[in-house]
C-alpha positions as CSV (number, residue, x, y, z in Angstrom):
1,X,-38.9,3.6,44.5
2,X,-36.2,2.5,46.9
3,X,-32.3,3.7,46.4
4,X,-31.5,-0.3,45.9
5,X,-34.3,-0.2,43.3
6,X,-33.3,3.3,41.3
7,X,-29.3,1.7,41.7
8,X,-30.4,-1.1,39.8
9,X,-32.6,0.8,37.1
10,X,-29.2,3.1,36.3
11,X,-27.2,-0.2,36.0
12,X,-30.0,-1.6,33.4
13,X,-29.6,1.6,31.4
14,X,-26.1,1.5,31.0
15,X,-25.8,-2.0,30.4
16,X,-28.2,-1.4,27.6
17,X,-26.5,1.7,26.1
18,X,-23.3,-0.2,26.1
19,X,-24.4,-3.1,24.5
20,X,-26.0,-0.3,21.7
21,X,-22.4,1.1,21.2
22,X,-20.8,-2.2,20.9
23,X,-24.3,-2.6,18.0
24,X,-23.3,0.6,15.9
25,X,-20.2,0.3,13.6
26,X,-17.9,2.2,14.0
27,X,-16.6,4.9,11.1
28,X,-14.3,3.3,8.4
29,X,-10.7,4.8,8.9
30,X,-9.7,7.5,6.0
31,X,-7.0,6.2,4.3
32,X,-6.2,8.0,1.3
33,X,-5.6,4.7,-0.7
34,X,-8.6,3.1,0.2
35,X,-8.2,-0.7,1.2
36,X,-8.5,-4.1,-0.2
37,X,-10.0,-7.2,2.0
38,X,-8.3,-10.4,0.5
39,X,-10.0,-13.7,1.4
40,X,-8.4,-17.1,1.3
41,X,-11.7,-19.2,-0.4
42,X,-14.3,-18.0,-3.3
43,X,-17.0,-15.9,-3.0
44,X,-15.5,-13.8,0.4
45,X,-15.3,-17.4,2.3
46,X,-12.7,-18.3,4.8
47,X,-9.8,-16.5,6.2
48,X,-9.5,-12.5,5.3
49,X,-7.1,-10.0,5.8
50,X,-7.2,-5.9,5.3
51,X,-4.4,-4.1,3.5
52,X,-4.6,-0.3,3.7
53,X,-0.9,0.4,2.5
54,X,1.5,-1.0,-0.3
55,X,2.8,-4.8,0.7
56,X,5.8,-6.4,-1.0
57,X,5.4,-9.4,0.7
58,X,2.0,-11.2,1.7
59,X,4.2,-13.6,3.4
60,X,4.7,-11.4,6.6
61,X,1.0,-11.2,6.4
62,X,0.7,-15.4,6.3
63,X,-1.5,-14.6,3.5
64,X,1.4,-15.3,0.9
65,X,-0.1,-17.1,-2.6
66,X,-3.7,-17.8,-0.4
67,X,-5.9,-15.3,-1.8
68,X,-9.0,-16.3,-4.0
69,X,-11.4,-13.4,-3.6
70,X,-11.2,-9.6,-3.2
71,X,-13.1,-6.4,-2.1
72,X,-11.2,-3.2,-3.1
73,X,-11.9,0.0,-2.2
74,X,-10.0,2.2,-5.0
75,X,-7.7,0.9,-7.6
76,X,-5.3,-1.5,-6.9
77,X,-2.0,-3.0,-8.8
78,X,-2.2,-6.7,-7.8
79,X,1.3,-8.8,-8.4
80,X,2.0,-12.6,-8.3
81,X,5.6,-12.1,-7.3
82,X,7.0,-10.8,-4.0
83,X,8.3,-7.0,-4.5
84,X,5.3,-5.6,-7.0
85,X,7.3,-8.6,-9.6
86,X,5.6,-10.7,-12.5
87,X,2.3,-10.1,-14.0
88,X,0.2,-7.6,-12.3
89,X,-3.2,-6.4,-12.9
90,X,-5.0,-3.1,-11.4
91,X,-8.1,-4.2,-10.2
92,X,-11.3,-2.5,-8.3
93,X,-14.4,-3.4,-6.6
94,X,-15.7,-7.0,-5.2
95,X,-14.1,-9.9,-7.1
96,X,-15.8,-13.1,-6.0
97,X,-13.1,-15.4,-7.6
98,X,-9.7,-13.8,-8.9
99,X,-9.8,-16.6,-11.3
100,X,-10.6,-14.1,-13.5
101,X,-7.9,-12.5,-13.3
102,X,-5.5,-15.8,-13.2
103,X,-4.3,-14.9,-9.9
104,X,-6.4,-16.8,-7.7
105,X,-4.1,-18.6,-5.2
106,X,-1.3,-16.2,-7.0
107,X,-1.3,-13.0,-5.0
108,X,2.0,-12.2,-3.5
109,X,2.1,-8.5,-3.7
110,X,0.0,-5.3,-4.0
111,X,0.0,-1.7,-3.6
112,X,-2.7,1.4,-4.5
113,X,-2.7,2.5,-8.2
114,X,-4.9,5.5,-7.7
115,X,-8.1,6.2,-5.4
116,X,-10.6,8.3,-7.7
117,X,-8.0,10.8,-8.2
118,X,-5.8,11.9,-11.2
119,X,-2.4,10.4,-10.9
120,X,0.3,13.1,-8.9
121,X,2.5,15.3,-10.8
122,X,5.4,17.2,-9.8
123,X,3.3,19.9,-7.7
124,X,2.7,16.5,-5.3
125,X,5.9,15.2,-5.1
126,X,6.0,12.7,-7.3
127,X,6.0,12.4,-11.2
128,X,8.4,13.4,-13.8
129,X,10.1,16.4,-13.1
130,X,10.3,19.7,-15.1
131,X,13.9,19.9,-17.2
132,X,16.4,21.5,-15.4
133,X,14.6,20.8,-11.8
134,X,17.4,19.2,-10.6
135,X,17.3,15.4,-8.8
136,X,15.6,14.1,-5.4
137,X,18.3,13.1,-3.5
138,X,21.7,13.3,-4.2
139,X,23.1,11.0,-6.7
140,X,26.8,9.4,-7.8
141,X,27.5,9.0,-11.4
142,X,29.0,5.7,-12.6
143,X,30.0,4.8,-15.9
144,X,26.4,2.9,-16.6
145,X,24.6,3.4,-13.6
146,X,24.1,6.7,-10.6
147,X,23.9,5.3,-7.0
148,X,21.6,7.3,-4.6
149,X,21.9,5.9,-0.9
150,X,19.0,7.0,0.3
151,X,16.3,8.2,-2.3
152,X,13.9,10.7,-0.8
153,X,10.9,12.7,-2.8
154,X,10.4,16.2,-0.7
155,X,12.7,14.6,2.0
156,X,10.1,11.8,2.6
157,X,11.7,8.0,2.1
158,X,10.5,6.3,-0.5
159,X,8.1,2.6,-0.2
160,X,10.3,-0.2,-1.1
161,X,9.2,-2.1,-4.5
162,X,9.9,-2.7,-7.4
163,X,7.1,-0.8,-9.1
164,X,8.6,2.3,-6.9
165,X,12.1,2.0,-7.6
166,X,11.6,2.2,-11.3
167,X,9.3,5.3,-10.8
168,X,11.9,7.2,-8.6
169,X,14.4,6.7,-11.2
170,X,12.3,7.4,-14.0
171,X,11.5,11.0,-12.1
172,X,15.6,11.6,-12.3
173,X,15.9,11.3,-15.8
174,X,17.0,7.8,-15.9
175,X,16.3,4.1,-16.8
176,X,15.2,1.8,-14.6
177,X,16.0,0.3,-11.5
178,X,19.0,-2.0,-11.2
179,X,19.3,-2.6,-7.7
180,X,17.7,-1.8,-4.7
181,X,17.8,-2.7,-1.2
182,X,14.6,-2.3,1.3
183,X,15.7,-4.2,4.8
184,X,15.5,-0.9,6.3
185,X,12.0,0.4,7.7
186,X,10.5,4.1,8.1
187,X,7.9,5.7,10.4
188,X,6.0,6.8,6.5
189,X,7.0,6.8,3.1
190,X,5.5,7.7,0.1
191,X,4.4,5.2,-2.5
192,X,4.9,5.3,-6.3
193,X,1.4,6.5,-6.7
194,X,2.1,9.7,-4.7
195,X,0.1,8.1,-1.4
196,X,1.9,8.6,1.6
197,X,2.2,5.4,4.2
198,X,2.4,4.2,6.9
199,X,5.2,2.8,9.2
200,X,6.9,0.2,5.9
201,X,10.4,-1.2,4.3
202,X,11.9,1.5,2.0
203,X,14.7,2.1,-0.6
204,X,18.4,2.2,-0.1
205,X,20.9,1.9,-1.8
206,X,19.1,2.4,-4.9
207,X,21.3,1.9,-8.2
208,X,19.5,3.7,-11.2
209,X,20.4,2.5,-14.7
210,X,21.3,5.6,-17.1
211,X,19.6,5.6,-20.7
């Protein structure tokens, strides 16, 4: 065999084994919270998109009020209203039309509830805390309300929502959240499930009401 011949031989062999890679799928990416495909038409037709992290607002996605069919991996808490707002229902596994649900075309929000896993306790992070373990982040006492500018669980921000608000409170010893603002963005929060995310908006300027 000539060199031109054996050059052209070890071109056809690579050409071949790359278009093998390229064949093989890659692995799915860990994500603790698992991941829910939302498609804009019935029956996993049309336009999809992949959320692997708590989103209070399909509308940065352009998927805003468009989805009518799901796959989710793990448990998730599915809202109608920006900011985890209005009805919600936890959902899991392939849902062909979220009519049943009454949220097809209705989906404005969503976040993990859970992936398999009991739900975290104070040894995580998250959860009520024991009496007497003291608060978060520091917090300023009004007559009604305490004011905590930057709430943080273990020094990690915590994932703007509504859903989250009320749980960081509720870990302090108080009521629910009156006010919150989420304008500014982290590098990773953690989410009111105890799931740690990504780069996403989270809490400031969190007003807590007092029981």
């Amino acid at each position: 065999m000539t060199r031109t011949m054996w050059l052209a031989a070890g071109v056809a062999a690579a050409l071949a084994c790359a278009g093998a890679a390229q064949a093989q799928p890659g692995p799915m990416p860990s994500v603790r919270g698992g991941s829910a495909t939302l498609y804009e038409l019935p029956n996993y037709q049309g336009r999809s998109v992949t959320i692997t992290n708590s989103v209070s607002d399909l509308g940065d996605w352009r998927f805003n009020d468009r989805a009518r069919s799901a796959r989710f991996q793990g448990t998730w808490r599915v809202c109608e209203h920006d900011d985890f707002e209005g009805r919600c229902q936890d959902i899991r596994g392939d849902v062909p039309d979220l009519t049943q649900y009454g949220l097809s075309g209705q989906v404005s929000s969503l976040e993990p509830a859970g992936f398999g896993r009991p739900r975290p306790g104070p040894e995580d992070g998250w959860g009520p805390r024991p009496p007497g373990g003291g608060r978060d982040a520091r917090g300023y006492d009004g007559e009604r309300t305490v004011f905590f500018p930057r709430p943080t669980v273990r020094g990690v921000d915590v994932a703007a929502g509504r859903h989250g608000a009320n749980v960081f409170c509720r870990r302090q010893g108080l009521g629910d959240a009156v006010w919150f603002d989420d304008s500014q963005r982290a590098s990773r929060a953690i989410g009111p499930e105890g799931q740690i995310t990504g780069r996403s908006p989270v809490l400031r300027d969190l007003l807590c009401r007092k029981y």
